[in-house]
C-alpha positions as CSV (number, residue, x, y, z in Angstrom):
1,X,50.1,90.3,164.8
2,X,53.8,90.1,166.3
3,X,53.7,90.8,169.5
4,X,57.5,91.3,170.7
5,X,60.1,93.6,169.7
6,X,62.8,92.1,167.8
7,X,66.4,91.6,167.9
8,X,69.0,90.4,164.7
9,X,72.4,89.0,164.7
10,X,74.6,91.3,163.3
11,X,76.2,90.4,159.9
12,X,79.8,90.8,160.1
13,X,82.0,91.8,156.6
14,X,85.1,92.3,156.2
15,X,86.6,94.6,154.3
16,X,90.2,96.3,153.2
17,X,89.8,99.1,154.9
18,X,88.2,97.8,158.2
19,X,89.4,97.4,161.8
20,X,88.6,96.4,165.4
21,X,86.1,99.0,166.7
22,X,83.5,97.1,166.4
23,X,84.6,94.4,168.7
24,X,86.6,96.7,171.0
25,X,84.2,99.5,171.0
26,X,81.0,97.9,170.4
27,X,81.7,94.7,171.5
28,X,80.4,92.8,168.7
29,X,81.6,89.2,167.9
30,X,84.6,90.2,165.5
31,X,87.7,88.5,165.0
32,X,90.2,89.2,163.1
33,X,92.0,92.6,162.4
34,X,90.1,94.2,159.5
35,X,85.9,93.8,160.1
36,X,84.4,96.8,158.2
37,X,80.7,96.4,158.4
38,X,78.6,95.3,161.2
39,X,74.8,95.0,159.2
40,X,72.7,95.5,161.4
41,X,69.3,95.0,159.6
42,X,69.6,93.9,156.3
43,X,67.5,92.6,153.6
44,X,69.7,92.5,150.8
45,X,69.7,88.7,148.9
46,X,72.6,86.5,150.6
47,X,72.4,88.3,153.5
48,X,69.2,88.6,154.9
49,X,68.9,89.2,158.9
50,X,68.4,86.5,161.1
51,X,66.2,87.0,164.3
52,X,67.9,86.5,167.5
53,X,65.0,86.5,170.2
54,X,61.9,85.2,171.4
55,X,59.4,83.0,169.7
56,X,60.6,84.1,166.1
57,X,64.3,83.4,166.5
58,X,65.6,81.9,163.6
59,X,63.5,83.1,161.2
60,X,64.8,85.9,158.4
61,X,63.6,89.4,158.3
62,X,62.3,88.2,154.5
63,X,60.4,85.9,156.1
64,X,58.8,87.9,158.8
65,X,57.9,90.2,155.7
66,X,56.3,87.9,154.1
67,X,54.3,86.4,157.1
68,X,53.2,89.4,158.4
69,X,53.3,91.9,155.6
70,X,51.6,95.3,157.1
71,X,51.7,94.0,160.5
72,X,55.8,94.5,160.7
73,X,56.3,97.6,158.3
74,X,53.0,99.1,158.0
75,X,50.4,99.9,155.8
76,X,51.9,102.6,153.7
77,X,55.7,101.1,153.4
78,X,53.9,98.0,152.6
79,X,52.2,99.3,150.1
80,X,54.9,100.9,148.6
81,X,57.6,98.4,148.9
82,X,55.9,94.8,149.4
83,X,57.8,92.1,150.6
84,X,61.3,93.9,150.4
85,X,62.4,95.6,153.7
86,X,63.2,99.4,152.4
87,X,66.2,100.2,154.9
88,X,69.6,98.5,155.3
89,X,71.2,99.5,158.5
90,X,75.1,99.3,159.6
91,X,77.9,100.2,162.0
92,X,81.0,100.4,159.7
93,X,84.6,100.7,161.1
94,X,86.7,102.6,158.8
95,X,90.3,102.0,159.8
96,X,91.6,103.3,156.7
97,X,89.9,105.7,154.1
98,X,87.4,104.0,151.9
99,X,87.2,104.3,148.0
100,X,86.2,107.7,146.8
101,X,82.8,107.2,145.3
102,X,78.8,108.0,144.2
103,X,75.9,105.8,144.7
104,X,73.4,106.0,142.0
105,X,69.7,107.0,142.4
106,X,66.2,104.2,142.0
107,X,65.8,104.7,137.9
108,X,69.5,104.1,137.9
109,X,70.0,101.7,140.3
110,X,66.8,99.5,138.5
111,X,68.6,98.9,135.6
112,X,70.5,96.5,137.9
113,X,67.5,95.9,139.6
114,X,68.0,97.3,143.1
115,X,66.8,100.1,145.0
116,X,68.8,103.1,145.1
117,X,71.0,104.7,147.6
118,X,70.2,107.5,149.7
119,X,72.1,107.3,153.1
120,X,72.9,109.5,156.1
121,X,75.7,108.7,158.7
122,X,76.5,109.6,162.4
123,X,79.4,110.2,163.6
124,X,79.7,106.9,166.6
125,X,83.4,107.9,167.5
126,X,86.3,110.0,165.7
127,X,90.1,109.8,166.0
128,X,91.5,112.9,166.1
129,X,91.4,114.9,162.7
130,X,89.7,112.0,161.1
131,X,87.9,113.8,158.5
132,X,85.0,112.7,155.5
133,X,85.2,113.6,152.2
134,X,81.9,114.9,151.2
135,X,80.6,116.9,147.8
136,X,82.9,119.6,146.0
137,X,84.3,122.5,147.4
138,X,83.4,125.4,144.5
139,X,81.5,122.9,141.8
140,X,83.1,121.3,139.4
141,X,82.5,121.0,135.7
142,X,83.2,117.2,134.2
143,X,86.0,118.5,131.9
144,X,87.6,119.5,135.5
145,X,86.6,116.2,137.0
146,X,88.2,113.6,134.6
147,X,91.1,115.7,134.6
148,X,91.9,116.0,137.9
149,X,90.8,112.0,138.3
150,X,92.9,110.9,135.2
151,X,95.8,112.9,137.4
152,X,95.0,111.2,140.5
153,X,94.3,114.6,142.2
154,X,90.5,114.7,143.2
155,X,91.2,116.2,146.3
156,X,92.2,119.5,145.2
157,X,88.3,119.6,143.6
158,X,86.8,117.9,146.6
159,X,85.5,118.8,150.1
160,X,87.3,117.8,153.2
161,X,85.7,118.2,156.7
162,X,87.1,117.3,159.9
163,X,84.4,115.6,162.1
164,X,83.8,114.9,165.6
165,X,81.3,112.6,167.6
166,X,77.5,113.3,166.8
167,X,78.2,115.2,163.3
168,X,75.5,114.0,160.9
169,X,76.3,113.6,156.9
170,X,73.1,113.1,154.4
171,X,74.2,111.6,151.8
172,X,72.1,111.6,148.4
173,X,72.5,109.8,145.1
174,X,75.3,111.8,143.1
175,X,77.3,113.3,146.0
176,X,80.7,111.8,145.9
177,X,81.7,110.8,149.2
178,X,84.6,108.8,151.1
179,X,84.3,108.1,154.8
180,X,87.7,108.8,156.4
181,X,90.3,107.0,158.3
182,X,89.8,106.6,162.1
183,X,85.7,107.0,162.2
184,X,82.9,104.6,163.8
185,X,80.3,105.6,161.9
186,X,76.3,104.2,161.8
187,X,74.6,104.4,158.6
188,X,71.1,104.1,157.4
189,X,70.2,103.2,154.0
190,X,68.2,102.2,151.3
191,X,68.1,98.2,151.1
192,X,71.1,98.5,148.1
193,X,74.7,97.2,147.5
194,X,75.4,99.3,144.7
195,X,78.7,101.8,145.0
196,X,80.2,102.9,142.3
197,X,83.8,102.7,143.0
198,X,85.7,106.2,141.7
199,X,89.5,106.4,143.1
200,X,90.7,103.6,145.6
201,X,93.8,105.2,146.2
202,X,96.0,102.9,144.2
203,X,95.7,100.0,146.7
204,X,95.2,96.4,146.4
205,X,93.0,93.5,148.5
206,X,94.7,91.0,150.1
207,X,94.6,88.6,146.4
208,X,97.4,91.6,145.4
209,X,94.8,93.0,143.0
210,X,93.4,96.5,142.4
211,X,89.8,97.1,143.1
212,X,87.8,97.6,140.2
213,X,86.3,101.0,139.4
214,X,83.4,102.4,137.8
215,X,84.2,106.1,136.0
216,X,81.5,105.7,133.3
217,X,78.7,104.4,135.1
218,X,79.6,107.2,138.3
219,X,80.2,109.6,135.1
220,X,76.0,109.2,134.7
221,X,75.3,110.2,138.5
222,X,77.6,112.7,140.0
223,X,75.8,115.8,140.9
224,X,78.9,118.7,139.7
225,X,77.5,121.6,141.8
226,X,78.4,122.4,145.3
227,X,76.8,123.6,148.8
228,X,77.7,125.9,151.6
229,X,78.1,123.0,154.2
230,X,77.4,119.7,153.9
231,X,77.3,118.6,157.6
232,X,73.6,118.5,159.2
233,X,72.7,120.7,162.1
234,X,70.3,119.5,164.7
235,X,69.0,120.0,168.4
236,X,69.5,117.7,171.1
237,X,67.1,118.2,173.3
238,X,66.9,115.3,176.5
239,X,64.2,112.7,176.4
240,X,62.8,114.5,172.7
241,X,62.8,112.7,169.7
242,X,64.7,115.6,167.8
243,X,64.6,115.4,164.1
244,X,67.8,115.3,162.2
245,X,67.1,114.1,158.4
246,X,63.8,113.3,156.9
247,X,63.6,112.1,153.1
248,X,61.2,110.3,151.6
249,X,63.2,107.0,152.2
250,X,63.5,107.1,155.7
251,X,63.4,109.8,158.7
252,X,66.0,109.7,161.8
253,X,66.0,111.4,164.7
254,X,67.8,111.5,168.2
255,X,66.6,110.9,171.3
256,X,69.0,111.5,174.1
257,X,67.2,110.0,176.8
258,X,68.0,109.3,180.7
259,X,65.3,108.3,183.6
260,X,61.7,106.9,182.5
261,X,60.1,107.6,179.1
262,X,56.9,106.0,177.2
263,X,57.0,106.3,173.2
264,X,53.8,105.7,171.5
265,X,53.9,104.8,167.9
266,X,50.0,105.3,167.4
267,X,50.4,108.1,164.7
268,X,53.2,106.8,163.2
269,X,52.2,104.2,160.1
270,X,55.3,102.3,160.1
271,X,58.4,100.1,161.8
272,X,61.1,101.8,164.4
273,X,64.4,101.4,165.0
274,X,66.3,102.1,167.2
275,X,70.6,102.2,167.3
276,X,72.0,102.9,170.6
277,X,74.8,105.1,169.7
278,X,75.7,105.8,173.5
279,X,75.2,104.3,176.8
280,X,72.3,101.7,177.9
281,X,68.8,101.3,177.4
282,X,66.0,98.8,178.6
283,X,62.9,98.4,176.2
284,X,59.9,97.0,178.4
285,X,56.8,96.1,176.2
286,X,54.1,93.9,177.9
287,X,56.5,91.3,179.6
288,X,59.5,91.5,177.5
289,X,62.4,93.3,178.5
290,X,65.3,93.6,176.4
291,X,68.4,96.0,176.8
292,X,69.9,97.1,174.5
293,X,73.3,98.6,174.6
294,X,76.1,100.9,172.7
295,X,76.3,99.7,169.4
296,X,72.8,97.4,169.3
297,X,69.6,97.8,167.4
298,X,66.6,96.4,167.8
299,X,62.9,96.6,165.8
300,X,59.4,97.7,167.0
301,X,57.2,96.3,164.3
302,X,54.1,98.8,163.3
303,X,51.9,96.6,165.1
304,X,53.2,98.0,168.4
305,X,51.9,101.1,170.0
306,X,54.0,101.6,172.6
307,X,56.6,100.8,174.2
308,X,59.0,101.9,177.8
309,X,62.5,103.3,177.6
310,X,64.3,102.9,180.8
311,X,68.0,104.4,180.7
312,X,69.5,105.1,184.4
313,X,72.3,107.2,182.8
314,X,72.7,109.3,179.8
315,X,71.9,107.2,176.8
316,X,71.2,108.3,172.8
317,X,69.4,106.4,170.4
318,X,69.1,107.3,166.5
319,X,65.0,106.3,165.9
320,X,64.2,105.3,162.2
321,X,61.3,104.8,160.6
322,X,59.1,105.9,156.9
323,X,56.5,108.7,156.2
């Protein structure tokens, strides 16, 4: 059995398009003027998570799998995904806009043998009018796609919303997507690396090169059709876990919490976790007593049934786990 709740050292990348948010606004370890990614929780190969606390610090997240199987992720998500951890979980700082782009679904995503990529984000913070590109506007045949892609003018055919703090995006295999300039976003995610890489608005990495791009294999995966609105509604209510996406990869809700709450995990057959999106929280289980602040995460392993969430002011945490 593990018996403590465990804490990672974030995975810093750096990326084109990144900034400093994540050391100015989430005070993570980031130097340096463009660091896109802070990975959380990550089991994908070359960078597996490394655990920060208590009597299993050192150790990777693979290796905790392995050791402990069921006892970490639960019978059912053990079952179903063995010794690979199923979620990949990020802050990402997006200074600039990122590629436009689609993330292929598991039978595609196999043939490179990886998971697929299902994802949702929430909105951390938002510059004004940042916006996200999300999905078409009116549907789109693939005649009108290429053409408006060969002419460099996608966004006459795409969706553009503005965003604000707390909006929520799922985003499925085949919706085309770009996350906008100016947004502190956390995502949760399959455990997959795969983005296929549409329009990159003409601009090169630091080598002077242009990213590549990947039109036939996003050609197999873009879902053409359109929805009403693409942003997902929720409730907030305080110290409620208040659903906000479910899938079959992963469920997330919010829990705005403030004073004195117990969570019991006894019905739930599966891992937590927990990003604090605002404020400060202190998780007591047994004697171990970690806080856990504005742009942390930390891991209840399935094991658990219970655990104490302190937060003297208003705090919000995003709660993940499988079903």
């Amino acid at each position: 059995m593990i018996d403590q709740l465990l804490r990672f050292t974030p995975i810093l990348k750096q990326k084109i398009w990144g900034g400093k948010k994540l050391n100015q606004l989430l005070h993570k370890d980031a130097t340096g003027d463009n660091i896109g990614e802070s990975w959380e929780i990550s089991d994908v190969d070359g960078d597996e998570s490394v655990i920060s606390n208590g009597s299993l610090k050192g150790k990777t997240l693979r290796e905790v799998l392995k050791a402990y199987k069921h006892d970490l992720v639960g019978n059912y998500v053990y079952k179903t995904f063995g010794d690979e951890f199923p979620l990949l979980i990020k802050f990402i700082d997006a200074k600039e806009v990122l590629s436009i782009q689609v993330h292929p679904d598991d039978d595609l995503a196999g043939i490179q043998d990886s998971f697929g990529k299902t994802e949702m984000w929430y909105v951390v913070q938002a510059d004004e009018d940042a916006n996200i590109i999300i999905g078409f506007k009116n549907g789109a045949t693939k005649q009108e796609y290429l053409h408006h892609l060969e002419n460099k003018s996608l966004l006459d055919i795409l969706n553009v919303d503005e965003v604000s703090k707390g909006d929520v995006y799922f985003v499925p295999p085949g919706r085309v997507h770009a996350i906008g300039a100016g947004l502190l976003i956390a995502e949760i995610q399959q455990t997959s690396d795969i983005t296929y890489r549409i329009y990159d608005w003409d601009r090169k990495d630091i080598d002077g090169n242009y990213r590549k791009l990947h039109t036939e294999k996003a050609l197999k995966t873009i879902d053409f059709t359109a929805k009403d609105s693409y942003k997902t509604p929720y409730l907030k209510e305080s110290n409620v876990s208040n659903q906000v996406v479910t899938c079959p990869y992963f469920t997330t809700n919010i829990l705005p919490i403030k004073g004195k709450k117990e969570v019991c995990f006894s019905e739930k057959d599966s891992f937590i976790i927990y990003m604090c999106v605002e404020g400060e929280v202190v998780f007591n289980y047994k004697n171990q007593q970690e806080i856990v602040r504005k742009g942390e995460t930390i891991l209840i392993p399935a094991c658990i049934d219970k655990v104490e969430i302190v937060s003297e002011n208003s705090s919000e945490l995003l709660e993940t786990f499988i079903q």
